[in-house]
C-alpha positions in Angstrom: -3.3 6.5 11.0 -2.1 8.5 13.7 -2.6 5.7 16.4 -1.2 3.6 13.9 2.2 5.8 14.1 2.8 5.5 17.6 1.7 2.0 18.5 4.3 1.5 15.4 6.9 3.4 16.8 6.2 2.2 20.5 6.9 -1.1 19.1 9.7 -0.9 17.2 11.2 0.9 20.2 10.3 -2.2 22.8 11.3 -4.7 19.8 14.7 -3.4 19.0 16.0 -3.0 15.7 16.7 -6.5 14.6 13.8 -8.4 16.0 11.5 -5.0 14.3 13.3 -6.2 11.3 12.1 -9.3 11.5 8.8 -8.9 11.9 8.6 -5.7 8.9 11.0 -8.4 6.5 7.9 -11.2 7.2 5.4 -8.3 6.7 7.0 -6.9 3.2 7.2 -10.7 2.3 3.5 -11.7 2.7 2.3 -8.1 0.9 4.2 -9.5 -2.3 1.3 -12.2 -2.7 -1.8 -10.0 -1.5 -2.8 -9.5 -4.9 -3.6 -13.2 -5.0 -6.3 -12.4 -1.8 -7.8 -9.4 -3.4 -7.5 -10.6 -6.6 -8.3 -7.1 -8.2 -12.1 -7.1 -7.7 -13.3 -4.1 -5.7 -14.1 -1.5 -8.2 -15.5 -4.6 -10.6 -17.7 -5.6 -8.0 -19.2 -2.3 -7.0 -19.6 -1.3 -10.9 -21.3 -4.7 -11.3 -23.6 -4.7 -8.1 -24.5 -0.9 -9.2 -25.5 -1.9 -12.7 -27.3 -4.9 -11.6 -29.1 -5.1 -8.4 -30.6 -7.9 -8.9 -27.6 -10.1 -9.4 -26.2 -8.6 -5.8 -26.5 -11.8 -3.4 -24.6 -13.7 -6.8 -21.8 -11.3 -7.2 -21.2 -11.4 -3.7 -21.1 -15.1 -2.8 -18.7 -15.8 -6.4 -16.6 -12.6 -4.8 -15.9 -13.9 -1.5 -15.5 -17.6 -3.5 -13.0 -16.3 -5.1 -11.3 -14.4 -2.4 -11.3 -16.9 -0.2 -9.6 -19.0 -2.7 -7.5 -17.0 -3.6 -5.9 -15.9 -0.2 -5.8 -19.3 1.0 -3.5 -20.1 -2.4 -1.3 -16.4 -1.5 -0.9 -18.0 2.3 0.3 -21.3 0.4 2.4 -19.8 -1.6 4.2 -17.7 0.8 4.9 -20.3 3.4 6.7 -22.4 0.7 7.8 -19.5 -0.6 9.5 -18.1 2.2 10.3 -21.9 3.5 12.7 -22.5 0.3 14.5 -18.9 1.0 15.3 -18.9 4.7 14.6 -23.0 5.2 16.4 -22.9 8.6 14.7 -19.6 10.2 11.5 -21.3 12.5 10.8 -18.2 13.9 10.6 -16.4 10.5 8.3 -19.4 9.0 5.8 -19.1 11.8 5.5 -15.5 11.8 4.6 -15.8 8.2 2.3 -18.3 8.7 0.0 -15.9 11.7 0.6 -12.7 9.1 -0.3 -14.7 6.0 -3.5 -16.5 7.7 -5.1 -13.1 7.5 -5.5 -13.1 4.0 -7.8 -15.8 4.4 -9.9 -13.9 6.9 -9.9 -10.7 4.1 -12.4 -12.6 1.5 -15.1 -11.4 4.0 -14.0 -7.6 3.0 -16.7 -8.8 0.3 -19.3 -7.2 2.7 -17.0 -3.9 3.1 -17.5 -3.8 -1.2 -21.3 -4.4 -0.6 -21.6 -1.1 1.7 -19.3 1.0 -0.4 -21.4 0.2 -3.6 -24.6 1.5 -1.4 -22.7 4.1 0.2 -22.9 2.9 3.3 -19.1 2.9 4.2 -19.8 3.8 8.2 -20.6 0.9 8.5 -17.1 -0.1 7.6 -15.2 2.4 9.6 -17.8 1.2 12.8 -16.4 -2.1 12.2 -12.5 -2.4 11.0 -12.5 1.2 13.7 -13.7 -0.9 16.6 -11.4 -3.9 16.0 -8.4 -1.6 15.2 -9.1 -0.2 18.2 -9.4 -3.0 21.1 -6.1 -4.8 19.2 -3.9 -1.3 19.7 -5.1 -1.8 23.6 -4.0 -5.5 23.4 -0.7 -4.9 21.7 0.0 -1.6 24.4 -0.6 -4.7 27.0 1.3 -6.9 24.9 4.4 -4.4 25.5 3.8 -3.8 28.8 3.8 -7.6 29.7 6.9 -8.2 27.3 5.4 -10.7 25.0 7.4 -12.4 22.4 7.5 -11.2 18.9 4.9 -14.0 17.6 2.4 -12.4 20.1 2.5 -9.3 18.0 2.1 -11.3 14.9 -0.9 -13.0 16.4 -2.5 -9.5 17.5 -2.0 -8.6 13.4 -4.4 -11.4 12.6 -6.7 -11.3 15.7 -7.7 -7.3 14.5 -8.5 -8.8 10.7 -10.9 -11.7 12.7 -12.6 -9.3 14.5 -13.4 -6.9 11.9 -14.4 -9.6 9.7 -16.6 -10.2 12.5 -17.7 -6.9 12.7 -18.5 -6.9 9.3 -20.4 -9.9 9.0 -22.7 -8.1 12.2 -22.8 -4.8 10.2 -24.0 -6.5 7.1 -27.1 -8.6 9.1 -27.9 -5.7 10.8 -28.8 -3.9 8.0 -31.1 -6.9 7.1 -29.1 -9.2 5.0 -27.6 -12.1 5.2 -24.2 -14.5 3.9 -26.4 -17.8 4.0 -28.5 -16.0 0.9 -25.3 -15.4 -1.4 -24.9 -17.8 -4.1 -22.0 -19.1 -6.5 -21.9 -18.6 -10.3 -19.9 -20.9 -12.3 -20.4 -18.1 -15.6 -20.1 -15.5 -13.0 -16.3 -16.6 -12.2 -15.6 -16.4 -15.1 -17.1 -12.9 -15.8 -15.2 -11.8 -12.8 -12.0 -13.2 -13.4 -11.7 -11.8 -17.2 -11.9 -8.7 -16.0 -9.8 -8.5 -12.9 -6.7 -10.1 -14.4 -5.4 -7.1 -15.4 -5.9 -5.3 -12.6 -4.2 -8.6 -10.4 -1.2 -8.2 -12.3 -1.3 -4.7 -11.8 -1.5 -5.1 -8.0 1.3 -7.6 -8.0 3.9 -5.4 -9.8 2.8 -2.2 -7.4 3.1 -4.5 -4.0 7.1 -5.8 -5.6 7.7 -1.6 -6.3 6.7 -1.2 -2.6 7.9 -3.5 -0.8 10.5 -5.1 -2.4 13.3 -3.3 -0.9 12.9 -4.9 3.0 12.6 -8.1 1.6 15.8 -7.4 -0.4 17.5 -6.2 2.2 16.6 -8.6 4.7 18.0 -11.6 2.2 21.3 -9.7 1.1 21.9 -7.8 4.6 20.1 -8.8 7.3 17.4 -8.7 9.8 18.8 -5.4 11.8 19.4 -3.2 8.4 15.7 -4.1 7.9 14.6 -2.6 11.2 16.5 0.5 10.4 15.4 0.9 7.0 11.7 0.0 8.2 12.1 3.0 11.1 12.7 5.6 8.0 10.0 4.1 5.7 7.4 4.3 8.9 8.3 7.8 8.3 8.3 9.0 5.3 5.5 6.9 4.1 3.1 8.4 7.2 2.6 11.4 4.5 1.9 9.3 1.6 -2.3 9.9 2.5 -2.1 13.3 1.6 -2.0 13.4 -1.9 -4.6 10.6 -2.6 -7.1 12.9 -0.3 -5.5 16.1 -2.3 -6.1 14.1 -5.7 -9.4 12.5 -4.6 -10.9 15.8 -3.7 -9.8 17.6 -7.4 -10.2 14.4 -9.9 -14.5 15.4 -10.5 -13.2 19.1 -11.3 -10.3 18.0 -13.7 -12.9 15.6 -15.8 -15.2 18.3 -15.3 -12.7 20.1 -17.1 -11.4 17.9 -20.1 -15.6 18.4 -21.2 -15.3 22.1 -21.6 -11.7 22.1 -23.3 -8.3 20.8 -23.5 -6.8 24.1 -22.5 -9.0 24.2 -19.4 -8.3 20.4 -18.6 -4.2 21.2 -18.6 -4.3 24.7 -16.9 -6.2 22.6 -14.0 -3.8 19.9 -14.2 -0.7 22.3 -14.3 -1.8 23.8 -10.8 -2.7 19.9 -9.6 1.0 19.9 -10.0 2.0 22.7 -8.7 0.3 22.1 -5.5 1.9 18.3 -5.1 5.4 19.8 -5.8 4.6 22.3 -3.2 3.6 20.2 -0.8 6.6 17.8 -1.1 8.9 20.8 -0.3 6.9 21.7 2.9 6.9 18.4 4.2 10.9 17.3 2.6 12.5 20.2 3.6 12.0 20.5 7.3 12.2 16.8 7.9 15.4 16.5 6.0 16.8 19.3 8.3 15.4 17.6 11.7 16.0 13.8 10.3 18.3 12.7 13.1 16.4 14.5 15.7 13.2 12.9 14.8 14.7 9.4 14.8 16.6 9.9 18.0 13.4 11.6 19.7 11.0 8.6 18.3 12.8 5.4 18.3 15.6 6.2 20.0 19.9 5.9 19.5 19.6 1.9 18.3 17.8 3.2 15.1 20.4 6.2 14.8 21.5 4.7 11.2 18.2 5.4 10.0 18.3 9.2 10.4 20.8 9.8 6.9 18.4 7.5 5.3 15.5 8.9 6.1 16.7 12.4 5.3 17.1 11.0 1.8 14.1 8.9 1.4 11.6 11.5 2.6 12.6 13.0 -1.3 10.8 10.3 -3.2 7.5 11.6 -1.6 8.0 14.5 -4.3 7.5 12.0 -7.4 4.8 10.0 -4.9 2.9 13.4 -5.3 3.7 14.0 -8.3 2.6 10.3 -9.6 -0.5 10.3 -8.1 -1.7 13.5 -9.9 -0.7 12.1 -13.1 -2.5 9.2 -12.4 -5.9 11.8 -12.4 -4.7 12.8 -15.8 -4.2 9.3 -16.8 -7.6 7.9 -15.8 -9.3 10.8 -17.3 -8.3 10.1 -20.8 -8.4 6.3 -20.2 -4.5 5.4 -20.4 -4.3 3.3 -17.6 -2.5 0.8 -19.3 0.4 3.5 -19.1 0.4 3.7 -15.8 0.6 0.2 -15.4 3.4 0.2 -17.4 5.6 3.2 -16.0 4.9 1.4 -12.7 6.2 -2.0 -14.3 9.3 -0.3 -15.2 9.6 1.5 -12.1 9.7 -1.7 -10.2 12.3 -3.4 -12.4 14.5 -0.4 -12.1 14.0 -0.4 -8.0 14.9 -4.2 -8.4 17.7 -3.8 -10.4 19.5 -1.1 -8.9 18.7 -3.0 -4.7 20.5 -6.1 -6.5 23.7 -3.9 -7.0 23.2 -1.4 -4.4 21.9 -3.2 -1.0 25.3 -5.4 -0.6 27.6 -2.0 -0.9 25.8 0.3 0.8 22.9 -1.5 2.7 19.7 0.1 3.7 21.2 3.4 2.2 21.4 1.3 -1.2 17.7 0.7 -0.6 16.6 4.4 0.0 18.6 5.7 -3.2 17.0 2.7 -5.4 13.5 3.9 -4.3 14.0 7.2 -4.9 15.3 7.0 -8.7 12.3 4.3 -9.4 9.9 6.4 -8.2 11.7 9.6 -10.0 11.5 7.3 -13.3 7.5 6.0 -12.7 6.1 9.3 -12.4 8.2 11.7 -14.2 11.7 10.3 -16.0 8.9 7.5 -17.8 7.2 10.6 -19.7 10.0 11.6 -22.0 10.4 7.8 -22.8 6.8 7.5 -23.8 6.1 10.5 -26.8 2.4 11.0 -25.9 3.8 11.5 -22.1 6.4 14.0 -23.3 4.0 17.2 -22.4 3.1 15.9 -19.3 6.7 15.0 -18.6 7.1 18.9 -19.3 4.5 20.5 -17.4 5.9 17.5 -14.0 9.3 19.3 -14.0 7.8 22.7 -14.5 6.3 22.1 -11.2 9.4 20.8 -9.6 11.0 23.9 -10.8 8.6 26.3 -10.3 5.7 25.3 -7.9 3.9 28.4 -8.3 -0.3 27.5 -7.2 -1.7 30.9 -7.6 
């Protein structure tokens, strides 16, 4: 993630902010349709392959079916997609086309489900690590040589080829082989029954995330994007640290809810605590240094994106704060709550970037995000009664992070 940082910012700095505009706007646009590649099966896959071994060479080969079906109808779909919205932008269509083409390639992430239903996810990291690696060479080269935008676009897909490839050597290294997977006609539709909810689910989240460079990029333009992309690289860099935080305290908190309900919400109360605390270490100082840190990283032609970082880097707060509900969600089995706090969360951030992009531009964009996200993962719980504790203990932590 960290390599990831500053081969990002390197490149936004050699790009410039409208052509990095350009290239984030076809990014944001693709991710809108990646639920149609993934199509929700990862955690139904490994639940299935643990219960029944024996089925394992099936549920694979109907799971990469399936993907690779359904990315090849997502890199349809957002070519025509994108071809009806900008019809007269060639450079746009055939950036889409490169970035899109890897969702294709991502049906063979089938194996990287295999290994983590055995375990075995080194074998991942050896794989997607090593291809990660010998692109963020290529695209250093790439600016050195000052390639065109579409080579950068063409390096995206080249790193999802070769870990595919790397998978695919992983996987017959460890004695098996794709030739052996079969197809199910009674096992797609198995699969598919249960992953629909959780494909909906993915496409509302990736319109909540990424909605707002799209948006801009229709309503504004190509350079507003670039600026607004410069802040998001930014204040999304954080965003891994609760999910590790979470990841590392969800066994205790279930743990918990066995012994007692009092237990289970003192736990949760300093889950809280700590996520609200940790948004203030990172929001505070970065709101202070915002302009600083844009000038020092991307330099004076992103200088717009300084206020709106210093804004955005807020709505990390109710990120924390969401994901830790989430734990408490997931223990007691409400996840169709959080699907639909998250639903209205993205209508809101729609909503409020139809009214608020063309007056105030990327700026529009950063205070629409952070009011969705306020209203997912804490404004939602006093809408919802059951929530309404929850919603109280959220804003006790806001108020009073204490973690001791």
């Amino acid at each position: 993630m960290g390599l990831g940082l500053v081969i990002g910012i390197w490149l936004a700095r050699y790009l410039g902010p409208n052509q990095y505009g350009l290239l984030n706007y076809v990014i944001a646009f693709v991710a809108l349709f990646s639920a149609f590649s993934s199509l929700g099966l990862d955690g139904i896959v490994i639940r299935d392959i643990v219960r029944s071994t024996a089925c394992t060479e099936q549920t694979l080969g109907t799971t990469f079916l399936l993907r690779l079906c359904g990315g090849t109808v997502a890199l349809a779909v957002s070519i025509s997609t994108l071809s009806m919205l900008r019809p007269h932008e060639a450079t746009m269509h055939l950036l889409c086309a490169i970035i899109a083409a890897g969702m294709v390639f991502q049906a063979f992430d089938t194996i990287d489900i295999y290994f983590q239903s055995q375990v075995k996810s080194q074998y991942v990291v050896y794989a997607k690590g090593l291809a990660f690696a010998i692109v963020s060479v290529g695209k250093v080269a790439l600016i050195y040589m000052h390639a065109p935008l579409a080579a950068f676009a063409w390096a995206g897909l080249f790193e999802v080829i070769f870990g595919s490839l790397g998978l695919i050597t992983a996987y017959q290294m460890q004695g098996h082989h794709i030739m052996a997977w079969r197809v199910s006609y009674d096992r797609i539709k198995s699969l598919l029954r249960d992953s629909w909810p959780l494909i909906l689910s993915g496409v509302v989240t990736m319109v909540y995330l990424r909605i707002d460079q799209v948006m801009i990029g229709n309503m504004v333009g190509n350079e507003e994007v670039g600026i607004y992309s410069a802040a998001v690289r930014l204040a999304e860099a954080w965003y891994f640290i609760p999910m590790a935080v979470v990841g590392s305290f969800f066994p205790d908190i279930v743990a918990a809810k066995s012994v007692s309900d009092e237990l289970f919400y003192s736990k949760l109360q300093k889950l809280y605590n700590l996520m609200a605390l940790m948004a203030y270490v990172i929001a505070i100082p970065t709101t202070l240094m915002s302009n600083w840190l844009i000038h020092l990283l991307f330099g004076p032609a992103y200088a717009k994106a300084g206020p709106m970082l210093a804004v955005l880097i807020w709505a990390g707060m109710f990120v924390n704060l969401g994901v830790a509900r989430s734990a408490f969600l997931t223990t007691i089995n409400w996840t169709r709550v959080h699907f639909m706090t998250v639903a209205l969360g993205c209508l809101i951030n729609v909503v409020l970037n139809y009214f608020l992009i063309p007056v105030y531009g990327g700026m529009g964009a950063v205070i629409a995000s952070c009011i969705a996200y306020w209203f997912a993962a804490h404004g939602a719980c006093f809408v919802y009664r059951p929530l309404y504790r929850t919603g109280c203990m959220l804003t006790k932590a806001i108020f009073h992070p204490r973690i001791w």
